[in-house]
VEXVEXTOR-168588 format. One record per residue (C-alpha): residue in three letters; z, y, x. Coordinates in pm, whole numbers, padded with zeros to 5 digits, always signed. Layout:
BEGIN
ALAZYX;...
This chain:
BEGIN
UNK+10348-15379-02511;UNK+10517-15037-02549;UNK+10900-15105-02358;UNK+11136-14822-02437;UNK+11281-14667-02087;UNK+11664-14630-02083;UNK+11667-14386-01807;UNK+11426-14167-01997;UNK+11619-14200-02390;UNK+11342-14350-02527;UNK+11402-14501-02836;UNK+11071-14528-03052;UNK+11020-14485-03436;UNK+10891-14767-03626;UNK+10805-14607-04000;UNK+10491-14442-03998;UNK+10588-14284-04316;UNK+10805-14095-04149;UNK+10599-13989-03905;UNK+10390-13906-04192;UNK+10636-13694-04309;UNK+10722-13490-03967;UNK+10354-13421-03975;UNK+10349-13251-04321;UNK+10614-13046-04220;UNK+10430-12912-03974;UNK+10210-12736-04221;UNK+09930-12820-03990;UNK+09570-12668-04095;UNK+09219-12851-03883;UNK+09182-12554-03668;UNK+09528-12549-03486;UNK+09689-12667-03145;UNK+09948-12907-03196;UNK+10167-12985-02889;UNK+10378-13326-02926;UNK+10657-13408-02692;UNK+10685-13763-02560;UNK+10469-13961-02765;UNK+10624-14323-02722;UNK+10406-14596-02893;UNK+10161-14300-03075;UNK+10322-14365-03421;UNK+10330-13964-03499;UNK+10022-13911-03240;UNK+09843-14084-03506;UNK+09919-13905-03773;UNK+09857-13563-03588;UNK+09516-13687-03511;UNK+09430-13722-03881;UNK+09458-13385-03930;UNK+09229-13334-03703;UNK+09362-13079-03503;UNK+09340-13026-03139;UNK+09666-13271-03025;UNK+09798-13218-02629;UNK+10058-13473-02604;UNK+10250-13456-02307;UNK+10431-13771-02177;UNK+10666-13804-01849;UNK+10659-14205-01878;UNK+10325-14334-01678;UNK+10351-14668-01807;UNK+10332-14526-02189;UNK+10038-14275-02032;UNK+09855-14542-01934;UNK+09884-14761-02217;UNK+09837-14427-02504;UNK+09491-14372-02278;UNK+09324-14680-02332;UNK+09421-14655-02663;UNK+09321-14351-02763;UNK+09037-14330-02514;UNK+08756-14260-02744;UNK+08972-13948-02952;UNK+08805-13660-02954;UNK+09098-13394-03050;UNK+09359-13544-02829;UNK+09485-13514-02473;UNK+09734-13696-02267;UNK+09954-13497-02048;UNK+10116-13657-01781;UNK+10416-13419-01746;UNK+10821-13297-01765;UNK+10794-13089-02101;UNK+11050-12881-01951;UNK+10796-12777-01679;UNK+10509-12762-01904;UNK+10341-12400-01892;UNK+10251-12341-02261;UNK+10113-11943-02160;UNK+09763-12112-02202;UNK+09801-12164-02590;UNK+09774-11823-02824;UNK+09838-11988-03105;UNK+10037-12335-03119;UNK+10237-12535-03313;UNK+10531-12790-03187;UNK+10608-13161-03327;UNK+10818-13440-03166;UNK+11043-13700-03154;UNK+11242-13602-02840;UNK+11456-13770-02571;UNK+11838-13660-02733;UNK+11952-13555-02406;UNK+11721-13241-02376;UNK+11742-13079-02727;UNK+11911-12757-02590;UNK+11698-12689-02306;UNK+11385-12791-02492;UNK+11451-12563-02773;UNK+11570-12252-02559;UNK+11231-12326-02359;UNK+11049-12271-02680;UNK+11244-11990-02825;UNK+11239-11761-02501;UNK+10913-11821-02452;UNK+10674-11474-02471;UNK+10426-11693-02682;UNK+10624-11913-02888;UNK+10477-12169-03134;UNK+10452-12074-03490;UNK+10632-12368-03639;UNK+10877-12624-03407;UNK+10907-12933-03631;UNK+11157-13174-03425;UNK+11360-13537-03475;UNK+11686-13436-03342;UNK+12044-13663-03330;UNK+12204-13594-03652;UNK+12467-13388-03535;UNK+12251-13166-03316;UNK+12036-13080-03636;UNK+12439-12973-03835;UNK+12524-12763-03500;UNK+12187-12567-03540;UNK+12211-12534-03886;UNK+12547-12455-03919;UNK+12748-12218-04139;UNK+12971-11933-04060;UNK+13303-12140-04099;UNK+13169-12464-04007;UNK+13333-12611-03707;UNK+12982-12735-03563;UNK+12912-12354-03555;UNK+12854-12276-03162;UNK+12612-12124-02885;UNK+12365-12347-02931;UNK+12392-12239-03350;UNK+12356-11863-03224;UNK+12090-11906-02978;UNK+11817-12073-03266;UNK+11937-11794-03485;UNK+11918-11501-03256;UNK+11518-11578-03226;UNK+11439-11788-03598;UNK+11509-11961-03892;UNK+11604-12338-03950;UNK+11680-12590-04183;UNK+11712-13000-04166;UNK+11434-13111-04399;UNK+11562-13479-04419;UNK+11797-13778-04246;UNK+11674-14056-04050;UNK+11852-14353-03992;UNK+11897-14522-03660;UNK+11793-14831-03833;UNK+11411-14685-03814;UNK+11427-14726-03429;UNK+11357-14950-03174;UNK+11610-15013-02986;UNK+11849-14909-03229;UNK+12027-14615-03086;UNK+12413-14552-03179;UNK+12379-14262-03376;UNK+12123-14166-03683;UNK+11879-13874-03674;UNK+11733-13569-03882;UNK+11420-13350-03884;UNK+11437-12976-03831;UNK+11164-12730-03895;UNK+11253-12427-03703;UNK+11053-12114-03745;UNK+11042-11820-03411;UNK+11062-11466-03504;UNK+10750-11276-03378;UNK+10966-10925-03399;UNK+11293-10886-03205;UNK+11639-10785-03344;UNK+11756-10411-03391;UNK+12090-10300-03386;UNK+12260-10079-03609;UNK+12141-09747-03369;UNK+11775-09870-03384;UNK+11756-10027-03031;UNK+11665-10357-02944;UNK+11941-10611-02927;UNK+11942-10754-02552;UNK+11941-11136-02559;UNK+12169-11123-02200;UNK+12412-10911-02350;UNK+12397-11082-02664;UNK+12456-11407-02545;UNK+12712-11297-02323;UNK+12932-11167-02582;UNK+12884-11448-02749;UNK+13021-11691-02476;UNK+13291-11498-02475;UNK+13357-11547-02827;UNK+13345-11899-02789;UNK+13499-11938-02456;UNK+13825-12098-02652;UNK+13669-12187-02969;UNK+14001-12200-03152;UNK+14169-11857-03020;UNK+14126-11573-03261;UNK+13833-11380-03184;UNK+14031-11067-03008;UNK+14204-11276-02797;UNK+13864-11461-02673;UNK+13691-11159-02596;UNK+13957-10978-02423;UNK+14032-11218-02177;UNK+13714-11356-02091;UNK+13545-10983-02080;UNK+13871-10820-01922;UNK+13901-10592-02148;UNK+14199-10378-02292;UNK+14328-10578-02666;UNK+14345-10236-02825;UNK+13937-10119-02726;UNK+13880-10464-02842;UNK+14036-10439-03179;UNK+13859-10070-03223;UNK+13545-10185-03154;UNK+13608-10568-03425;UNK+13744-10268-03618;UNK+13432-10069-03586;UNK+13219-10384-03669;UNK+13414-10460-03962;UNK+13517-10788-03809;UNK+13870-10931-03912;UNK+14013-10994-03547;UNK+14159-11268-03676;UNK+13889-11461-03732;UNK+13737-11724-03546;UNK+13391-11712-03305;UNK+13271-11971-03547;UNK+13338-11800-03850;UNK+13150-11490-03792;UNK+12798-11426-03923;UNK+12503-11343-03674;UNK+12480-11030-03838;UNK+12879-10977-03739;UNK+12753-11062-03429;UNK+12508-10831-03376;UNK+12660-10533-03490;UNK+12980-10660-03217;UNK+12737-10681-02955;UNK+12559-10340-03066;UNK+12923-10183-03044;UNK+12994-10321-02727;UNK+12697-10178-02571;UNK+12787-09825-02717;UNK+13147-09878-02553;UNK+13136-09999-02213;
């Protein structure tokens, strides 16, 4: 018998037609690598398998190890990992693709491990909380809009492909869930002068912005860069940012060309 660990956030899906569905999402083809994060009973493992590509799942949970190895024990295309994801080296893959049902409580630092990484996979395909999957995905103007928002969009592209509800889970968790394909960027950003946007400097300005989410952009960035309100307004000015806006109102593209201007000025 599978039992869900509390420590660990393990709640586990029941529908396999949804997992059925997180695995055509995936756009998987026979000849891939397909690396699934904390397989629980082996409701998606199961469907990845079909495919028949080459499956790692990796598993921190040695109870559900043991129990996924003598059930799978005579699977060809699939290996059991018994490992943290978030200490999982994936610089032996060159080619790789990423589908799971994760733990809710490591979403950021699973995603930023993906999306910094120098080989990242070509397609992430994850069940996220609900309201993680609107913060990603959110809209210039959207209150949900924040760091974690900027950091997927700074290296891909996202979108929720559908809603899960929390009713599909045992044990029933207290809030409902959504799938999100996210896609990396294999080329980095330029700025307006041709040079490669820095992430550090990039996501530093961008804490700033957001430092006191409901201050008016000038005001954020002068005080928590210590700089002068009037080089701050030429250089919004300059980037044909209204100072009066928001952090979560501008665009990434707003962003980029504040960050790029920046740069040029200090």
């Amino acid at each position: 018998m599978f039992k869900p660990q509390k420590y660990l956030g393990q709640n586990f899906l029941k529908d396999p037609d949804i997992a059925a569905k997180i695995c055509a999402a995936a756009e998987i083809i026979k000849s891939e690598t397909i690396l699934e994060i904390g397989p629980g009973t082996g409701i998606l493992t199961e469907e990845l398998i079909k495919t028949g590509a080459q499956v790692l799942t990796v598993e921190k949970d040695y109870d559900l190890i043991t129990k996924l190895q003598k059930l799978y024990k005579n699977t060809k295309n699939l290996k059991i990992i018994h490992q943290d994801i978030l200490w999982f080296d994936t610089s032996q893959f060159k080619s790789y693709k990423v589908v799971a049902n994760i733990p809710y409580s490591i979403t950021s630092p699973l995603i930023r491990k993906f999306l910094e990484a120098e080989n990242k996979p070509e397609i992430i395909v994850l069940m996220v909380q609900k309201e993680v999957a609107e913060r990603i995905t959110a809209k210039p103007g959207d209150s949900a809009r924040g760091l974690l928002t900027l950091m997927v969009e700074f290296y891909a592209s996202s979108e929720i492909l559908f809603e899960v509800s929390r009713q599909e889970f045992y044990p029933v968790p207290k809030v409902d869930s959504a799938v999100i394909k996210i896609r990396p960027y294999h080329k980095p950003h330029f700025g307006s002068e041709g040079k490669k946007v820095k992430p550090e400097l990039f996501f530093k300005v961008v804490k700033a912005g957001f430092s006191a989410k409901r201050r008016q952009i000038h005001n954020s960035l002068a005080a928590t860069l210590q700089m002068d309100k009037n080089q701050v307004n030429e250089i919004l000015e300059k980037s044909s940012i209204d100072p009066a806006l928001r952090a979560e109102d501008l665009t990434f593209e707003q962003w980029r060309e504040l960050v790029d201007h920046l740069s040029l000025s200090v």
